[in-house]
Every structure is written in C-alpha cells, then in structure tokens.
C-alpha positions in Angstrom: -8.6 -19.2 -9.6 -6.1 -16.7 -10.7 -2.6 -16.9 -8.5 -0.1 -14.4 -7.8 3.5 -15.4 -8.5 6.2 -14.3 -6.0 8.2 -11.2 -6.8 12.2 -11.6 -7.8 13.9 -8.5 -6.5 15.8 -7.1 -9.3 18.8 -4.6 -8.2 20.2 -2.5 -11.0 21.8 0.7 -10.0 22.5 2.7 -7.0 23.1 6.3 -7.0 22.5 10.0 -6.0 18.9 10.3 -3.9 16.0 12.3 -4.7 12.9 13.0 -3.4 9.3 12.3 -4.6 6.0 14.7 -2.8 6.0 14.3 0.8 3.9 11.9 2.3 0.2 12.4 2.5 -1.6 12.0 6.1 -4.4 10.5 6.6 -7.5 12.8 7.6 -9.1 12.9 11.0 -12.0 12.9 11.4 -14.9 11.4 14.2 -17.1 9.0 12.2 -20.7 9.0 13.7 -22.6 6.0 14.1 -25.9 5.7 11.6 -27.2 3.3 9.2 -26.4 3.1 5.6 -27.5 5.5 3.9 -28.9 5.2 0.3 -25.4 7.4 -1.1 -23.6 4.9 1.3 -24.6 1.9 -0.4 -23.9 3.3 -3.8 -20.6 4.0 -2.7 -20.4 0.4 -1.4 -21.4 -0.6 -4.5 -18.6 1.4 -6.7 -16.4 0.4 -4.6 -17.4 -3.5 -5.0 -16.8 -3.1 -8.8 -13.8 -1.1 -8.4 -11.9 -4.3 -6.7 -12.9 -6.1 -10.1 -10.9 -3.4 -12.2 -6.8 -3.1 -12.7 -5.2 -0.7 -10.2 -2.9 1.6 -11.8 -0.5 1.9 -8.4 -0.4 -2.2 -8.5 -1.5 -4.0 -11.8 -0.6 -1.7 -14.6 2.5 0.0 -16.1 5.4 1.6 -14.1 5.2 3.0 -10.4 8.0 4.7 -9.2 8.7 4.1 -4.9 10.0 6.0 -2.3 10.7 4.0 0.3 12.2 5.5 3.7 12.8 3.5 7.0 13.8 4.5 10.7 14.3 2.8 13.7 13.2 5.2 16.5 15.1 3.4 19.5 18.5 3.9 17.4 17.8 7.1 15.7 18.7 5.9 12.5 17.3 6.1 9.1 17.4 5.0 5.7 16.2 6.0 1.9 15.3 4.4 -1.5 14.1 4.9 -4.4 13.2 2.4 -6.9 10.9 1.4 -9.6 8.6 -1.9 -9.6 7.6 -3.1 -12.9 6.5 -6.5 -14.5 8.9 -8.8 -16.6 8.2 -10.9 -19.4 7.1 -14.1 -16.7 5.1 -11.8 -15.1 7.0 -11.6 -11.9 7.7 -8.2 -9.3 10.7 -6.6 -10.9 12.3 -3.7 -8.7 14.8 -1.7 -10.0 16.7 0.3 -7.2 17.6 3.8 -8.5 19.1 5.7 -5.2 20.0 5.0 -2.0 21.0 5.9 1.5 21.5 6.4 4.7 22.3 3.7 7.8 23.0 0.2 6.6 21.3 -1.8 9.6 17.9 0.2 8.7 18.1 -0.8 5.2 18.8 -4.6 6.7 16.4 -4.6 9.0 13.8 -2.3 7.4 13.7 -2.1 4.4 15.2 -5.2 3.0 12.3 -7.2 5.2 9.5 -4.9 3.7 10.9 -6.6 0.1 10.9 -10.1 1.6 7.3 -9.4 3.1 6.1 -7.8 -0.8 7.5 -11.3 -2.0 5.7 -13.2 0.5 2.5 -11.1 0.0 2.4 -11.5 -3.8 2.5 -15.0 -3.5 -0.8 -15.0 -2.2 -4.1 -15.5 -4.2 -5.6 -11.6 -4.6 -8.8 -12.8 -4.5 -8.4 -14.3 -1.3 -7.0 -10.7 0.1 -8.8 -8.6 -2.0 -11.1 -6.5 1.1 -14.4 -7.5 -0.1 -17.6 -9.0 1.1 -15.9 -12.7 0.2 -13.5 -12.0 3.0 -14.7 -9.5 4.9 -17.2 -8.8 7.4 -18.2 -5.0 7.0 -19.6 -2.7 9.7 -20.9 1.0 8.5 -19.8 3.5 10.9 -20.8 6.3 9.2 -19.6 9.6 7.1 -16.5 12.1 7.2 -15.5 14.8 5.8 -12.1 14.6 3.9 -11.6 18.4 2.9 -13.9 18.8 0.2 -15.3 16.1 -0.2 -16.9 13.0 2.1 -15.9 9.8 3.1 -18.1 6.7 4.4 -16.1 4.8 6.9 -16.6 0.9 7.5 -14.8 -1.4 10.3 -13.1 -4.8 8.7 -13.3 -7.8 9.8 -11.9 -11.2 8.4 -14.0 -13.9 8.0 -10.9 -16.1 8.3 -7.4 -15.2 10.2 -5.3 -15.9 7.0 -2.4 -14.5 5.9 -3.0 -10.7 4.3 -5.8 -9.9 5.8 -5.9 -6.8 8.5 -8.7 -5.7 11.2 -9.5 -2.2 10.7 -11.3 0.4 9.1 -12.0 0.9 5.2 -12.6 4.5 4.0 -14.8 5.2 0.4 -14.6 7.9 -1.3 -18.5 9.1 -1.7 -18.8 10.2 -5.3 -15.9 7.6 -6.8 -16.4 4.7 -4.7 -12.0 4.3 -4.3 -11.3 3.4 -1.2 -8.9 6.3 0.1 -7.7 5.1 3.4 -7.4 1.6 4.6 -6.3 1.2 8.6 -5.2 -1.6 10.9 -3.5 -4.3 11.8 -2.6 -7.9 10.2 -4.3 -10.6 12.0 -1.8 -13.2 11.4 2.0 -12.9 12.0 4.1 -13.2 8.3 6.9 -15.3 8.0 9.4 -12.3 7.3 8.1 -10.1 9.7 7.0 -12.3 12.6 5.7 -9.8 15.3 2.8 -7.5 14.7 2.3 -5.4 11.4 0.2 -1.9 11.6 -0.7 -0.4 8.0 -2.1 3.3 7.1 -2.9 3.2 3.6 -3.7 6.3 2.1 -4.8 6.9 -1.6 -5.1 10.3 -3.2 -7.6 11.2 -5.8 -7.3 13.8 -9.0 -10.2 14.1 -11.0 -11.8 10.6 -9.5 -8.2 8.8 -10.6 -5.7 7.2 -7.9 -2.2 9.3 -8.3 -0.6 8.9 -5.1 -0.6 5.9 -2.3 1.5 6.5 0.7 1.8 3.4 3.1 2.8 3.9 6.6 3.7 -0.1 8.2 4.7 -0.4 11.5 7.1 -4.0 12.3 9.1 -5.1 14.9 12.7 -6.0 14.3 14.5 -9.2 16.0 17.2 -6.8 17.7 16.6 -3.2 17.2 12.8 -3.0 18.2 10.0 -1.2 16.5 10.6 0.1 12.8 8.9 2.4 10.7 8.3 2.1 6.7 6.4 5.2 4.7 6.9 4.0 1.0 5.5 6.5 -1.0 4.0 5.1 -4.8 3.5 7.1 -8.3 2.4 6.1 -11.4 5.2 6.4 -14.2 5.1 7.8 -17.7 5.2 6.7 -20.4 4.0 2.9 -19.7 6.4 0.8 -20.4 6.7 -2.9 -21.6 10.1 -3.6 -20.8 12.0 -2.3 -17.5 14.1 0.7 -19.0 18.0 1.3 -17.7 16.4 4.5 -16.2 13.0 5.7 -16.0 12.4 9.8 -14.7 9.9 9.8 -12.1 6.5 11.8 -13.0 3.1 12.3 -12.3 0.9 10.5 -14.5 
C-alpha cells in the first residue's frame, strides 16, 4: 500500500506581498431529502473514479498558496505566499515567496497549519481518501450551484482515525469533482490538539479543478480560536525542479 512521506518545510525567500483572486465562498443552498437518483449515482460513480486519478492542486506540478491567518480575539492578522512543489525524494517542498503582517499569527497560525500539512502527509491517502472504503455516505439530495447542480452527501467515518472529518461531500453533477467538502475532524491532531473545522471549496473551468480555497478553523493554546483561508492555484509551466522564483498564474 502506497505511503505518504512527511513534508520538509523548505524556506527560501521572503519579500514584498501580493495577492492571488479572492477567496471563493461556498454556495448556499437547502438540500432536499430524496433518494438517489439515476444522475446521482452516475455522479457517484465519477466521482469514485476521480479519487483514483492525480489531483492537479495536490499530486502534480506546481501550486502556488496564499495562505492568510487571523486571530479574531486579538485582531491581528498575518499573510503568505508560497509555493509547494515536490523534490527529488519526493517529499513537500514549500518555498515561501512573501510575507507579512503580526508575528504571533504567523506562530500560532500559520506555522501550526505547516506542522499539521506535515503531519497529514504522513498519513496513508488511501486510508483518507473520502471514499466508500472509509466512508459511510448518506444522499441528501440536489442543489443548485449557479449554473449548474450539485448532489450533496453527509460523511461519515467508518473509523475515528486521524484525517478523516464528519460532514457533507458536494459533486459536481455533470463532472463528478467533488466541489465542496464540509466539517469537522473527528479525531484531535497532534499539532493542533483542539477541534479542526474545514470548508473546502473547489472551482471548476471547463470540467478542470483551477482554484481550491480552504477555510480551517483551530484553536490556539493562548490566543483562542484562529482562522486559516489558504487559497491554492495551479502553476505554469510544470516544473521538475523548484525554481529560485516561479510567477504565479492560472493554469
């Protein structure tokens, strides 16, 4: 069975901070109750395969990150932007391109969501992937997301293990992507011992993943609640090597 190895945080530069696209929110929407519908299991089904396939914001090539961090109760916040590739041994590589704002955010905030990435990757994927193998699924029914439909299922492990959340899965009806993934980890992290909340949020273009915004929710030891958005895009062109400096793009 395949195994993740544990990211190594590479820091290379720090310098003047810019932007990627704002942060997408996920759609609301009331999901009716109803049975599967024949569209809904093809979905399913799509979506099944899908989890076999690489992930272009995770498995392949470049992504560029935005990561920005607050803590509410201090009215502080803090910015990065950095770029995660893969090095030769097949380990996380993050090259930090910009930063700032308050140093105890970026302590507290953002230097834990690295430690909890490192912690994560060190899992097996197939035993977090958010299939049937580890899953329960319940079919709540459809939504519209704008022009097109979603069919929403609740999550449930099968087993309270480590990277696995209780929540809902959204699929995108004519792809089969899952386009919004919602809830909470049922089983406390070493680096981030109190509860974790997630909003994942995919967007499509032309049935391809482009953007992934991820809203988490943790709880500090001091400083109370804090609040991660870390915004992901695909980079051109792939690379095979980490670069001194890669431009941020759309693929």
């Amino acid at each position: 069975m395949e195994h993740r190895t544990k990211s190594s945080l590479s820091i290379i530069g720090v310098g003047l901070f810019a932007l990627l696209p704002g942060c997408l929110k996920a759609p609301a929407a009331s999901a009716t109750v109803a049975p599967p519908t024949p569209s809904a299991a093809l979905a399913f089904a799509r979506y099944i395969a899908s989890t076999q396939e690489a992930d272009p914001l995770t498995d392949s090539g470049y992504v560029g990150l935005e990561i920005e961090a607050t803590i509410p109760a201090l009215y502080k916040t803090a910015k990065v932007l950095a770029v995660r590739g893969t090095s030769e041994s097949e380990r996380n590589v993050y090259q930090v391109l910009a930063a700032e704002g308050d140093a105890i955010v970026a302590q507290e905030i953002i230097a834990r969501y690295f430690l909890m990435q490192d912690e994560l990757d060190g899992l097996q994927s197939s035993s977090v992937t958010v299939t049937p193998e580890n899953y329960k699924f319940r079919y709540k029914g459809a939504v519209g997301t704008g022009s097109s439909l979603a069919y929403v299922y609740e999550i449930r492990p099968r087993k309270k293990r480590e990277g696995l959340i209780q929540g809902q899965l959204w699929i995108d009806s004519e792809t089969g992507t899952a386009i919004l993934e919602t809830g909470r980890f049922v089983k406390s992290l070493a680096s981030s011992p109190g509860n974790i909340d997630v909003v994942r949020n995919t967007e499509l273009m032309e049935g391809d993943a482009r953007v992934r915004v991820t809203h988490l929710t943790i709880e500090t030891r001091y400083a109370g609640r804090g609040e991660l958005t870390i915004t992901e895009i695909p980079l051109v062109p792939a690379q095979k090597s980490l670069p001194e400096y890669l431009p941020l793009a759309r693929k």
